[in-house]
C-alpha positions as CSV (number, residue, x, y, z in Angstrom):
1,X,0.0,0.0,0.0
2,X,1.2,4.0,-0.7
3,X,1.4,5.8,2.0
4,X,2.4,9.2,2.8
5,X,3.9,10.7,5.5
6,X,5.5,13.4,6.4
7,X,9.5,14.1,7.1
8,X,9.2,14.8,10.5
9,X,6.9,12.0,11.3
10,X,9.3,9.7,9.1
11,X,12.0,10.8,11.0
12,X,9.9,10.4,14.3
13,X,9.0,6.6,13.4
14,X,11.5,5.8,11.2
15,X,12.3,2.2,12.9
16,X,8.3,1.3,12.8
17,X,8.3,2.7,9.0
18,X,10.8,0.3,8.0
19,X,9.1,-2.4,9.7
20,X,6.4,-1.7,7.7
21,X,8.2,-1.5,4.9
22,X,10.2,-4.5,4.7
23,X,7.8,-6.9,6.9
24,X,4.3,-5.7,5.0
25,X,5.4,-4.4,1.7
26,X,4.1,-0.7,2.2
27,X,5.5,1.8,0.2
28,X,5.7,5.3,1.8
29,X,6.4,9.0,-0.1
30,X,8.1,11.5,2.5
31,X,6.9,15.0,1.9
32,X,8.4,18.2,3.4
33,X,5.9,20.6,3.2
34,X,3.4,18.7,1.3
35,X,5.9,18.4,-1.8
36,X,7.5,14.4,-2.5
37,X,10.9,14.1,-1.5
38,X,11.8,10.5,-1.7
39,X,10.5,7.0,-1.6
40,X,11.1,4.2,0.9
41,X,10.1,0.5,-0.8
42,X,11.2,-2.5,0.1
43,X,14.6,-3.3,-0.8
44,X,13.1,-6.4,-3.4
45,X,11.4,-3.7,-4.9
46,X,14.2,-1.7,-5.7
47,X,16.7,-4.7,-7.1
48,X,14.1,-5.8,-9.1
49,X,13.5,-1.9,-11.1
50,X,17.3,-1.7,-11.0
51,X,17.5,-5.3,-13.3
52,X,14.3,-4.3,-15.7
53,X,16.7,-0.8,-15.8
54,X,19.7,-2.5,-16.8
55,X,17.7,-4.7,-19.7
56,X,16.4,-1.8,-20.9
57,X,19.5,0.1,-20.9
58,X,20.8,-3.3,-23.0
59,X,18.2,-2.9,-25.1
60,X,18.6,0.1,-25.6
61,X,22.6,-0.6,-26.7
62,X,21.6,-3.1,-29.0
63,X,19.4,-0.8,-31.1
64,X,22.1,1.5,-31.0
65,X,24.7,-0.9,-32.5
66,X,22.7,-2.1,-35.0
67,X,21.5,0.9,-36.1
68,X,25.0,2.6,-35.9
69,X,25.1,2.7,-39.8
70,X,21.9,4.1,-41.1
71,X,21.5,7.7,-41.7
72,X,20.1,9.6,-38.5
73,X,17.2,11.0,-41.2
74,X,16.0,8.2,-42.0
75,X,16.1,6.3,-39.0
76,X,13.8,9.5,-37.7
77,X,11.1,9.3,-40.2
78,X,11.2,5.1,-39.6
79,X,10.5,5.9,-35.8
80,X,7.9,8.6,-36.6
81,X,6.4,6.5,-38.9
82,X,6.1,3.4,-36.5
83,X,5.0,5.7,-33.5
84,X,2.1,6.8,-35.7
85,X,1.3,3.7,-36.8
86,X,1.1,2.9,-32.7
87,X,-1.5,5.6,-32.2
88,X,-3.7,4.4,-34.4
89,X,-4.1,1.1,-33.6
C-alpha cells in the first residue's frame, strides 16, 4: 500500500516505517511541506526496477549498434512513422 507521510513524522517513526516497509510491503512517499521528496520500498522492490533498468539500458545498446550505420534522417522518419502507426491502432 502507498502511504504518505511526512518528514518529520518519518523521522519520528522511522524504525516502525521500515518495519512496515520490509515486513508488509508498504510503500511510503516522504513529503516536506506537502511536496515528495523520496520513496522508501522494500529493498526487493528496488533490485528488481534496477535489473528491468539494466535490460532496458541493454536494449537500448543493441538498437544503437545495430543501427549505428543508417542515416540519422532516416532512421527518424522510420520511428515517426512506427510511432504513428502505434496511435492508431
Amino acid at each position: 500500500m502507498l502511504k504518505k507521510i511526512s518528514a518529520q513524522k518519518a523521522r519520528q517513526r522511522f524504525g516502525e516505517l521500515m518495519d512496515e516497509v520490509r515486513l508488509r510491503g508498504d510503500r511510503y512517499i516522504v513529503e516536506r511541506g506537502n511536496k515528495p521528496m523520496v520513496a522508501v520500498i522494500p529493498v526487493e522492490e528496488y533490485v528488481a526496477w534496477g535489473k528491468v533498468r539494466e535490460k532496458l539500458y541493454e536494449k537500448i545498446e543493441s538498437l544503437r549498434e545495430r543501427n549505428r550505420s543508417v542515416d540519422a534522417e532516416v532512421l527518424e522518419s522510420e520511428i515517426r512513422e512506427a510511432v504513428e502507426a502505434a496511435r492508431q491502432t
